[in-house]
C-alpha positions in Angstrom: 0.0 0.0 0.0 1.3 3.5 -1.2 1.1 6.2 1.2 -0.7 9.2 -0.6 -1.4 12.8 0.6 -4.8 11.6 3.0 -2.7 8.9 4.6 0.3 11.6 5.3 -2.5 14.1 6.9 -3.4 11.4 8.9 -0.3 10.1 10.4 0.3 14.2 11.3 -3.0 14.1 12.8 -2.7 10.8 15.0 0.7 12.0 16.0 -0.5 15.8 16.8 2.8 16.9 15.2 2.8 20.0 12.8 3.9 20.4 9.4 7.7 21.5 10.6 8.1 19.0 13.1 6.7 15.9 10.9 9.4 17.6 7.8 12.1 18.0 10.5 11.9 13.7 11.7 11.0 12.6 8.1 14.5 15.6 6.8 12.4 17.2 4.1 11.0 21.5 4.0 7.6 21.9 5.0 7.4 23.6 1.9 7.8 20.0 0.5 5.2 18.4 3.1 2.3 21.1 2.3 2.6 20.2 -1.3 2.7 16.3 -0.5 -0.1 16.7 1.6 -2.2 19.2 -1.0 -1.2 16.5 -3.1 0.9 18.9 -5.6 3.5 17.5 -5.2 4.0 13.3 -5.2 6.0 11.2 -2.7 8.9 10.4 -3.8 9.7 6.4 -2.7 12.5 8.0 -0.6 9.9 10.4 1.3 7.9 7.4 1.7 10.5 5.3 3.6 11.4 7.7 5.6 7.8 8.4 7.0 7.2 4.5 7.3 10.6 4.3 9.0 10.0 7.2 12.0 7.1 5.7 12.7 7.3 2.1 12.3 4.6 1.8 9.4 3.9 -1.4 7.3 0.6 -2.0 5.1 -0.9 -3.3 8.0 -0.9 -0.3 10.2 -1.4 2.3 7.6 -4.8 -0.1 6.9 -6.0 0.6 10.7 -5.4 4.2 10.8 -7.3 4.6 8.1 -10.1 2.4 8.8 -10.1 4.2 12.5 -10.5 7.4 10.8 -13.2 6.5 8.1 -15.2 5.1 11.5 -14.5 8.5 13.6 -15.5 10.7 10.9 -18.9 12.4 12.6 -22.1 11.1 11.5 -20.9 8.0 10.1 -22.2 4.8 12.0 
């Protein structure tokens, strides 16, 4: 599974880290990160590692923080 710009927004999110300190652990500009997550801009497979690296991401994982936040969207049963 590809991480794409929703899946980076998310992992900010569940981490309650901002757009400079998630580019300062992953060593990219938050220039670069607003476009990623805008989706201007695509991840590069480098990017990509890096992000899965910091915080210990396989498919698995990315699967259940998205399917935690397509259940805690509000006014979705």
């Amino acid at each position: 599974m590809q991480l794409n710009s929703d899946t980076v927004r998310l992992i900010r999110a569940n981490t309650q880290m901002n757009q400079v300190q998630l580019a300062k652990i992953v060593g990219i500009s938050r220039a670069l990160l607003a476009k990623i997550e805008t989706n201007a801009k695509p991840i590069s497979n480098s990017v990509e590692r890096r992000i899965r690296t910091a915080f210990g991401l396989d498919d698995e994982k990315i699967s259940q923080l998205l399917n935690n936040a397509l259940y805690s969207v509000p006014g979705r049963n």
